[in-house]
N, C-alpha and C positions, 0 to 999 in steps of 0.2 A: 534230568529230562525236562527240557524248557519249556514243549508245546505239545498240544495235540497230535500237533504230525509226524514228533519226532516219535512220541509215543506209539503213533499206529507203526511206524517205522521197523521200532523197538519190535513189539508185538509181532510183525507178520517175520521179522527175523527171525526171532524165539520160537516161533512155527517151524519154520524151516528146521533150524538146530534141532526142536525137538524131532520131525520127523526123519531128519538124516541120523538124528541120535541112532534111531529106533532101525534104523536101517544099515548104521553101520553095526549096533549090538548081533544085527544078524551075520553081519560081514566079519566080524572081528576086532576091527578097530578103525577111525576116521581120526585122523593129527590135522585135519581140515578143521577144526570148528571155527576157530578164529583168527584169518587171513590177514596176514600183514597190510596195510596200504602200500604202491609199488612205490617205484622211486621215483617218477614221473610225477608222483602227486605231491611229494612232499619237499619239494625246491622251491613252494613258491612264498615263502613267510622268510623275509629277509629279518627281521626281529630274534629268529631262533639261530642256536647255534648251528654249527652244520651238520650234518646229516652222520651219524656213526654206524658202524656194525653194518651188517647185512638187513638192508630192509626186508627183503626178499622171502628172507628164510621164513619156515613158516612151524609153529609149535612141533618139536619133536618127542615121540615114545623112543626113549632108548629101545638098540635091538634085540637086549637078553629082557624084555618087557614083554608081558601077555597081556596088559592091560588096555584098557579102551580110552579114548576121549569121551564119549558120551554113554552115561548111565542113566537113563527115567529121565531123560531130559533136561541132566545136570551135565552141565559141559565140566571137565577142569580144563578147559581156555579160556575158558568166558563167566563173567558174573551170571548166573542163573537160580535158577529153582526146582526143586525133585515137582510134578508135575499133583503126587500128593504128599501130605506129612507124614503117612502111616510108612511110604516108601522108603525100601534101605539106603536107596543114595540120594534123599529129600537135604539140599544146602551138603551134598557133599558128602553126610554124615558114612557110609560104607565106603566110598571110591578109594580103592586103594594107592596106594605111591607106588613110582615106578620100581622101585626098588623089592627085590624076590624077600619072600618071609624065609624062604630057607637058607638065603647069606647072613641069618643073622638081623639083630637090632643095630641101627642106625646109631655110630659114634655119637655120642654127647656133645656138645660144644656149648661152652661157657665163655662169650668171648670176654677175653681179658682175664679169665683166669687160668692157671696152670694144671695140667692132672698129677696125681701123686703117682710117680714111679714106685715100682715095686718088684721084690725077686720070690722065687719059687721056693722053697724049702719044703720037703718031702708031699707036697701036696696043697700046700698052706702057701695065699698070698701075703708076703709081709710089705706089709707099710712102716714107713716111718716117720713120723709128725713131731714137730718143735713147736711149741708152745712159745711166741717171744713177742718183743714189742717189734712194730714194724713201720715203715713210713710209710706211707699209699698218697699215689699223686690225686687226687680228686679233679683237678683241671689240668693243665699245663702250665707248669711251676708254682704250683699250689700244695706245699705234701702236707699231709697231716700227718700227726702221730697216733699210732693208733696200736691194739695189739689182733694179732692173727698166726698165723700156723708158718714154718719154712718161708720166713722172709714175706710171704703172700696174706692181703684183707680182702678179701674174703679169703682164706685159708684152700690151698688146692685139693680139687675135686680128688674122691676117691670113687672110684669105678669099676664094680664086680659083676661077676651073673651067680644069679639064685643056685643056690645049691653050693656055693663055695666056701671054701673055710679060709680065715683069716686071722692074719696076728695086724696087731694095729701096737707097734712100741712108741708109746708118748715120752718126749722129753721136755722135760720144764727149764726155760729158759729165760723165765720171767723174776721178780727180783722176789714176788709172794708165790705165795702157792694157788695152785690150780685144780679144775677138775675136766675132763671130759666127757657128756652126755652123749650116747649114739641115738640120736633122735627119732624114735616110732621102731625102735628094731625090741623083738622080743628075745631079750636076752638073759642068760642067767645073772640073777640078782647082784652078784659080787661084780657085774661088768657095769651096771646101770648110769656110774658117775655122779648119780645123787649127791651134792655135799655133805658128807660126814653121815648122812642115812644109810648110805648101803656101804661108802670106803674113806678110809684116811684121804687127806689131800696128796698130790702130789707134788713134793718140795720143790723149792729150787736145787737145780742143776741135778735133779730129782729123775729115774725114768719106772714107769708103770708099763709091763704087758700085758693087753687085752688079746682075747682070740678067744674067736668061736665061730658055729655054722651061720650061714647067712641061707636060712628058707624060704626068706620073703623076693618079695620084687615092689616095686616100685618108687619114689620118691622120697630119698631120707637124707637128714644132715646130721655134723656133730658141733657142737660148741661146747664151750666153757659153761661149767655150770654152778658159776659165781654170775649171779645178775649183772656185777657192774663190768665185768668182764665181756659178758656178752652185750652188752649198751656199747661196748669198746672197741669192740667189731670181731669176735672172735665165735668165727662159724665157716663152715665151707660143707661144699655138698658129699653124699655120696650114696649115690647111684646105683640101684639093683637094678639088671637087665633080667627080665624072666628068661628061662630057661629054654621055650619056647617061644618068639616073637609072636604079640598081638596082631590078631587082624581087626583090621586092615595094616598094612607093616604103613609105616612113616619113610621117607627119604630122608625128611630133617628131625633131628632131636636137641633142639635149642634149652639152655638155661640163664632165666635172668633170676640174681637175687638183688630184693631190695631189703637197705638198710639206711636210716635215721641216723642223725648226730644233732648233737651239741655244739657249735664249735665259734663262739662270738668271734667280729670281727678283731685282727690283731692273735689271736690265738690261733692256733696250729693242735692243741689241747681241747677232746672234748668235755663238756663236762658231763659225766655219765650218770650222776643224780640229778639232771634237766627234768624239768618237768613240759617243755617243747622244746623243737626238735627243728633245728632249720639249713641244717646241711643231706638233701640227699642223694645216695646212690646205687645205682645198678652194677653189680660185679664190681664194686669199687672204683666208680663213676660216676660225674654229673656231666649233667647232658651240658654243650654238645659234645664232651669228651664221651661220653659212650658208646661204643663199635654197633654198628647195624649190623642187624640179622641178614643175611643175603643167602635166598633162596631164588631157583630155577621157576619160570614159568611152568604151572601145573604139577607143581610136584606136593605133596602131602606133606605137612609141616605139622611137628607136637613144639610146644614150647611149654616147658614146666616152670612155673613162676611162684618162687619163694620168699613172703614175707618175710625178714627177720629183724623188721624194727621192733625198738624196744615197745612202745607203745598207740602207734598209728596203725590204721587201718587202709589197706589201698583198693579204690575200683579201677580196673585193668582196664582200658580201654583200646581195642585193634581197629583203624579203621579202614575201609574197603573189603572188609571179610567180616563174616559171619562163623562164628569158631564153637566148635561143642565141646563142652569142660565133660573131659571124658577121665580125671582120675584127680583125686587129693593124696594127702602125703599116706594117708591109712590105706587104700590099695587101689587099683581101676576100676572104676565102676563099670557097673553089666549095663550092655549097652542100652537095653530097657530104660535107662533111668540116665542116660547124657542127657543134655540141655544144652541146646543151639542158644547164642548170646553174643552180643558186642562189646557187653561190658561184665566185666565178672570182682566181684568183692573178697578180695583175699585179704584174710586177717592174720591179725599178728603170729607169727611161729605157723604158718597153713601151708601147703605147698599145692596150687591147683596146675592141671594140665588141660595144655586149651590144644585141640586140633581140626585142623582146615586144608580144604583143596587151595592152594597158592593162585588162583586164578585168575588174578583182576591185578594185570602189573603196576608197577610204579613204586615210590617211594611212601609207604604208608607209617603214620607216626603210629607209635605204640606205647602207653603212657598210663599211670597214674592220671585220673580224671580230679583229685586233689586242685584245686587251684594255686595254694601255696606250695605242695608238694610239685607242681610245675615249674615255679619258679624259684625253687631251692629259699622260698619264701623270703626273696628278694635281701639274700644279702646282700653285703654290701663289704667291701673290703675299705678299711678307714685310717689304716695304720700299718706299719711292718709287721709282717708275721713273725716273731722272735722268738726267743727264749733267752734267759738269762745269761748262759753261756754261746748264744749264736753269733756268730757273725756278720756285721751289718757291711763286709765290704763289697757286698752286691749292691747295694745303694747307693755307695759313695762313690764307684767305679762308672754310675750309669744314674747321673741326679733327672734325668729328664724320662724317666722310666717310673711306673707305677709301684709302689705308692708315692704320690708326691709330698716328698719332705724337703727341706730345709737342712741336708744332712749335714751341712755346714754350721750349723749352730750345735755349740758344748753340749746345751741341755738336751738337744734334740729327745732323747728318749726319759726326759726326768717328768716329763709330764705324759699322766697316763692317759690310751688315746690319741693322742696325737700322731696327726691332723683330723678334726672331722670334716673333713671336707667332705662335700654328698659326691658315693661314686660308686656306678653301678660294676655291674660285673665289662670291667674293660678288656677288650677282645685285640690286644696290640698284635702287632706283625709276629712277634716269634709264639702268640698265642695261635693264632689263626695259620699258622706253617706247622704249629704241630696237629691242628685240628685238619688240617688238608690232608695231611702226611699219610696216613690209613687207604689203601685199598676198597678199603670195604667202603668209602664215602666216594669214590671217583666217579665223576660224572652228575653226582647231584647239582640242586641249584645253588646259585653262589652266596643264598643268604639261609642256606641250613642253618647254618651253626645260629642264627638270630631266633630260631623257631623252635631249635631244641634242645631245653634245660630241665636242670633238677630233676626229676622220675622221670625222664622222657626218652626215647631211643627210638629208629625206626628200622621197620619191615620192609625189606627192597625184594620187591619180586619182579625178575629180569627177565626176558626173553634169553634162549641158549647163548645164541652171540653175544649180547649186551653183557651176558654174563660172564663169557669169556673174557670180553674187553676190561668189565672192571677186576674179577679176581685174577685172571690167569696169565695175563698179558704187560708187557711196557711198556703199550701202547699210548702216547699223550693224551689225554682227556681233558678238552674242554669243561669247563664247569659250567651244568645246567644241559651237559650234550648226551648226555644217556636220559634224562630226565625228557629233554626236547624229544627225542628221538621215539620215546615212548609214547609223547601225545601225538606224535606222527601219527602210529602203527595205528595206534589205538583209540585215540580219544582225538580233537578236533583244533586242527591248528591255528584255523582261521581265526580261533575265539581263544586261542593262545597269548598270554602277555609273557613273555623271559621278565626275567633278573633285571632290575637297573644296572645301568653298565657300571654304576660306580661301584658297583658290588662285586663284579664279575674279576 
């Protein structure tokens, strides 16, 4: 808000919203609160890309929906405020998602990780998990070597509702022995994973079966419960749905885990007794290879966010919303005691869930506040990534291709290091076609990928259409034309700068 007048502006709008609130709660419901700009207004900035989607259309309540647009003077179309703090829908905090509590809890989604399939046996979900080493791309043509669960780092999601019973069969496919912890579940002693406290290891080529009832709900993981193992990336979630879905029910149930490395430049290897930590990532990802969250205008968003570096600390930071930490990994808290926030401190092994009305569209970053945690603490790639037995004929096939070696020279690899040449994270053509290649990034601006690294991902909250156009559609998409489009509707074009073209 630049001026005075835009503020009285602001204000006598916020009057209005509120009092139509208050008149639609009598009527049932108002999908009015925050009107598109027409089309007629938004041709005139030759700068922007051009105009996508249905300007027209205007915030939709699905039709199996009984809920309102306005609550106490809280739009979910529009940035606002419950009118007071003591109010149930003050920032949002009761507004329900459009989604009925009696379909059930809102699927999980981890992007970039896989869920653990499973079959029925008298009653009892079996799972089944491999303990192995695994490569995980961290950029595009980046892998590391790392270990995790069925080929997947972070290890695929397992996903139950309270009250069910489960066999979980581990196989050890590693070259040492392992152990698996079910993290925060209160189980019988003999399942707990403790190394050598509560069970023998389990060998190579080795299999362990666990099973038991699952009373609890809410946010849990399992890992290795060998510390350098779990430094090594071996953990993945898994998920109580209570039995009963919370109110207010959610639309979205997002998970991002973050996780810390070791891994100097030249190495592909981390080293798991570091004492700093300069590779990291979300779902086994550095920004801007990380998948954005993509949610519907107005719809009710949880996102559960789990620490599981070995030693760092993350402040979570969402921006354009205001989000209430409404559960840790030990159970949901009563809603007495949420806490409205923009930045929330999740530490090591903690898993907080943060939920908001999706209100305020556009592309919002969502990030570790970490400075070095932002920038993957500015590695630097300085050499080939090898190993002793790898083969260097990627290099030789493509010498004008990063890293720049000399691959023509005998000793090329007899001096170790080489080249230091200063090079930052370089973003070449088949890097940036794999960074484009995603759906869930269609239509942002053309210089994303410069903005987001290391802990970083972002929250795209669409209008219906727009959101049509980037998930559901084949539609071409400009880059920066759903972005554009948004500060149409929404925000103010005239004081709009696009992309430089060299970027676009």
């Amino acid at each position: 808000m630049t001026s005075p007048e835009d503020r009285r502006k602001f204000l006598k709008v916020g009057s209005i919203a509120a009092a139509t609130g208050f008149i639609s709660n009598l009527l049932g419901r108002n999908t009015n609160a925050q009107e598109p700009m027409q089309r007629s207004d938004t041709m005139k900035h030759d700068n922007m890309p051009q105009p996508i989607g249905n300007a027209s259309a205007r915030p939709e309540i699905p039709a199996t929906s009984d809920v309102a647009a306005e609550y106490d003077g809280f739009s979910r179309f529009k940035p606002s405020r419950g009118l007071d703090p003591d109010s149930d829908y003050y920032i949002g905090k009761l507004v329900p998602g459009f989604r009925n509590a009696s379909d059930g809890p809102a699927p999980f989604e981890a992007p970039d990780i896989p869920k653990l399939s499973y079959k029925m046996d008298n009653g009892v979900k079996v799972f089944e998990l491999v303990s192995m080493a695994v490569q995980q791309e961290f950029h595009p043509g980046v892998k590391m070597n790392v270990y995790g669960y069925n080929g997947s780092m972070p290890g695929p999601t397992i996903e139950v509702t309270q009250g069910e019973r489960v066999r979980i069969i581990v196989t050890n496919e590693l070259p040492e022995d392992t152990f698996v912890h079910w993290h925060g579940f209160e189980l019988p002693i003999q399942y707990d994973g403790a190394a050598t406290l509560t069970q023998n290891p389990i060998k190579p080529g080795k299999t362990k079966v666990f099973e038991f009832d699952v009373h609890e709900e809410g946010t849990f993981f399992y890992h290795s419960h060998l510390p350098m193992q779990e430094a090594f990336g071996q953990v993945g979630w898994f998920i109580v749905h209570p039995k009963k879905s919370f109110d207010p029910p959610v639309d979205r149930d997002f998970g991002l885990l973050f996780q810390n490395f070791h891994i100097p430049p030249t190495h592909t290897i981390s080293d798991s007794m570091a004492m700093d930590w300069n590779w990291h990532t979300i779902n086994g990802k550095s920004g801007p290879y990380t998948t954005p969250l993509v949610c519907k205008h107005g719809e009710r968003v949880r996102v559960r966010l789990l620490n599981f570096s070995p030693m760092q600390h993350h402040p979570v930071h969402l921006h354009g919303h205001t989000f209430w930490v409404t559960g840790h990994e030990g159970a949901r808290i009563p809603k007495s005691a949420w806490v409205p926030r923009n930045n929330e401190l999740v530490g090591v092994a903690q898993a907080s869930s943060f939920e908001f009305i999706a209100n305020n569209p556009g592309d919002w970053i969502f990030h570790c506040h970490m400075v070095h945690h932002m920038m993957n603490h500015m590695v630097k790639q300085v050499g080939p990534r090898f190993r002793h037995d790898a083969s260097v004929d990627q290099y030789l096939a493509n010498l004008s291709s990063r890293p720049e070696v000399d691959a023509l020279r005998d000793d090329k690899f007899s001096t170790p290091g080489y080249p230091q040449k200063m090079q930052g994270m370089e973003m070449s053509s088949d890097f940036m076609k794999v960074i484009w290649s995603r759906k869930e990034v269609r239509g942002m601006r053309a210089n994303y990928p410069m903005s987001v690294n290391g802990l970083m991902t972002v929250m795209r909250v669409l209008p219906d259409d727009l959101y049509d156009v980037v998930m559901n559609s084949d539609q071409d998409v400009e880059k920066g034309a759903v972005f554009a489009e948004i500060v149409r509707r929404f925000g103010d074009p005239s004081k709009y700068m696009a992309a430089p073209k060299m970027m676009r």
